[in-house]
C-alpha positions as CSV (number, residue, x, y, z in Angstrom):
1,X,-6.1,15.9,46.7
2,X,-7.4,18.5,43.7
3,X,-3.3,19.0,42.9
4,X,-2.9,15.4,42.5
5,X,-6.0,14.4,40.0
6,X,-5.0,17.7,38.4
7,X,-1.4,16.0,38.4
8,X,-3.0,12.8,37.2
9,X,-5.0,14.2,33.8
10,X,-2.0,16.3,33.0
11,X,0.4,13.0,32.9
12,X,-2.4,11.1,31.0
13,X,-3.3,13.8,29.1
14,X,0.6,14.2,27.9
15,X,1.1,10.5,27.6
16,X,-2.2,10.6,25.3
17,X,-0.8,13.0,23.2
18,X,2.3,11.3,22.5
19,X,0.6,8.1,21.5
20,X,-1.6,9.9,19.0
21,X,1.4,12.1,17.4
22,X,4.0,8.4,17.5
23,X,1.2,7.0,15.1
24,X,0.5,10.0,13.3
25,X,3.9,10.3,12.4
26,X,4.2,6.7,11.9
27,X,1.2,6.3,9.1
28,X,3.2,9.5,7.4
29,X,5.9,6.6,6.5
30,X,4.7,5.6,3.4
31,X,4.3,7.6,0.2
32,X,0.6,8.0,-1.5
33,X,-1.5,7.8,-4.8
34,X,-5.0,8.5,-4.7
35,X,-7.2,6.8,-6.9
36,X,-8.0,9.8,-8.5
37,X,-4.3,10.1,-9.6
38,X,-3.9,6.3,-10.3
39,X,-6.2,6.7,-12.6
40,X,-5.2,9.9,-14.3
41,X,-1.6,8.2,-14.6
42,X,-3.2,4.9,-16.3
43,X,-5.5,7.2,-19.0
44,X,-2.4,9.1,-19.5
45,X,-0.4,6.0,-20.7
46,X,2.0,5.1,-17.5
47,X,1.7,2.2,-17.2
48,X,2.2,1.3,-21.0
49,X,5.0,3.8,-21.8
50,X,6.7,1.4,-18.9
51,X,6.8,4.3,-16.3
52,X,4.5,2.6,-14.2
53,X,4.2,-0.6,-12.5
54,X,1.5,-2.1,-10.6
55,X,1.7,-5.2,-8.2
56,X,-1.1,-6.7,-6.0
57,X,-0.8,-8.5,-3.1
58,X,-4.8,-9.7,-3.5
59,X,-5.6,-13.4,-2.2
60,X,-7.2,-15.5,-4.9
61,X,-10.5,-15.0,-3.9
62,X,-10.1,-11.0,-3.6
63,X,-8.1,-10.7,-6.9
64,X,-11.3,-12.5,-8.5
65,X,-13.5,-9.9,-7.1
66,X,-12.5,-6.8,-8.7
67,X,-8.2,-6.6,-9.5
68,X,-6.7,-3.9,-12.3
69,X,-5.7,-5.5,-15.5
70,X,-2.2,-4.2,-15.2
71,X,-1.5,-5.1,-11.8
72,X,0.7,-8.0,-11.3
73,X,-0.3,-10.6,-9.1
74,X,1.4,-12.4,-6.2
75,X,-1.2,-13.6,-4.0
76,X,0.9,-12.8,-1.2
77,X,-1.3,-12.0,1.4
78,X,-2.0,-12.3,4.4
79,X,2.3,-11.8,4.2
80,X,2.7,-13.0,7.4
81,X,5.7,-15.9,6.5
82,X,8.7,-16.3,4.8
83,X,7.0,-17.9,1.8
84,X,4.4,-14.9,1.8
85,X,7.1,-12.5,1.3
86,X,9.0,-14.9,-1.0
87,X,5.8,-14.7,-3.5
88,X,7.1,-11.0,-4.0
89,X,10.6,-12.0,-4.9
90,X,9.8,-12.2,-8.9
91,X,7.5,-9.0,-9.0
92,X,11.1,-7.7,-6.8
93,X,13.2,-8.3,-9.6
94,X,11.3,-7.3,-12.2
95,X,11.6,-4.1,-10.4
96,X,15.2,-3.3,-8.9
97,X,16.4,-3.1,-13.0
98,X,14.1,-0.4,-13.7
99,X,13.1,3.0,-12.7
100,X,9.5,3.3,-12.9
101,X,7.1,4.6,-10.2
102,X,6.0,1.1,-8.5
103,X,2.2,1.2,-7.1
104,X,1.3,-1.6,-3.9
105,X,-2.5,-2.5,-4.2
106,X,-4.1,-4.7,-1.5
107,X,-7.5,-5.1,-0.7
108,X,-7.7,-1.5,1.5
109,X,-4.8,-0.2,1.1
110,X,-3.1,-0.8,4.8
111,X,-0.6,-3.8,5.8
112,X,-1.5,-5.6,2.8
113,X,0.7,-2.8,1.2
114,X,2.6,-2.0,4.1
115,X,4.4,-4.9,4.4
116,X,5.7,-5.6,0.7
117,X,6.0,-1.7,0.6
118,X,8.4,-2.4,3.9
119,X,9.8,-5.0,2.0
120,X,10.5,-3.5,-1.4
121,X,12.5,-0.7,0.5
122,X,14.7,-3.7,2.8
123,X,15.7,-5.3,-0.6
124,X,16.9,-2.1,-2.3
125,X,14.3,-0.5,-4.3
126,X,14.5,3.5,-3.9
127,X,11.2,4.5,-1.7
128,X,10.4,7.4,-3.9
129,X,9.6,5.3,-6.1
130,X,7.1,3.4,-4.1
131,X,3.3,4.5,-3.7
132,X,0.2,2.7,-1.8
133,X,-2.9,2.9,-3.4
134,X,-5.2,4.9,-0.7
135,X,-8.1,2.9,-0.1
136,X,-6.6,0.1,-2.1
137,X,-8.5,-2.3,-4.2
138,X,-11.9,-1.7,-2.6
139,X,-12.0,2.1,-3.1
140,X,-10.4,2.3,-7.0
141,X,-13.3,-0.8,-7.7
142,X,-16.3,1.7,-6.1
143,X,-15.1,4.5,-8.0
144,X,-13.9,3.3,-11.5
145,X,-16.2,-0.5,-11.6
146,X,-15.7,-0.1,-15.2
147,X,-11.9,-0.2,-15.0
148,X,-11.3,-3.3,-12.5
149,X,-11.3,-6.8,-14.2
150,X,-12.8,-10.0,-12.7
151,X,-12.3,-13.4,-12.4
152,X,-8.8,-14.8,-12.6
């Protein structure tokens, strides 16, 4: 009975194991800016040399809170239809006939940046040239308040 419990935690201990390195792997998918280097790149002039392109996939309501000037809005979330995803399609275009670093805000920097992320790469645009803001929206806003613009 001892070799079979034994038995037992060594499966579940394997199958464990697998699970955690599948989605540690799996949230390695994406590339990374910190805000820290967001921010750098905006005081540095990125963005308005046109080597830097922000988009932000904010509802109404979150984009009022606290959004960065430069980002381009598309109210896209909660990008879970075809007419979500379709709210991305101008911000898309804008982007395919260029070759500037392209930075995907949502609120916390997870599916809300995922998806379009997921969805810039499906319609072409090179993933090295894509980046998720770590912590999205909520983190740059803590750190740099003075920075974010609100309303609409």
């Amino acid at each position: 009975m001892k070799l079979t419990n034994r038995m037992c935690a060594l499966v579940i201990a394997m199958v464990l194991s697998m699970f955690v390195t599948h989605f540690a792997v799996a949230a390695d998918n994406y590339n990374y800016i910190s805000i820290e280097q967001l921010k750098a790149r905006l005081d540095a002039g990125d963005y308005a040399k046109g080597s830097l392109s922000i988009v932000t996939t904010q509802t109404d309501k979150e984009y009022a809170s606290g959004h960065l000037k430069e980002a381009i809005a598309t109210f896209a979330r909660p990008l879970e239809s075809d007419a979500d995803f379709a709210k991305l399609d101008p911000f898309l275009k804008k982007i395919k006939g260029s070759s500037e670093d392209v930075v995907v805000i949502c609120p916390r920097g997870k599916s809300g940046a995922e998806r379009p992320y997921d969805y810039f790469v499906k319609s072409g645009v090179a993933e090295k040239r894509l980046l998720i803001l770590k912590g999205g929206q909520e983190a740059y806003t803590k750190a740099y308040p003075n920075d974010v613009a609100y309303g609409k």
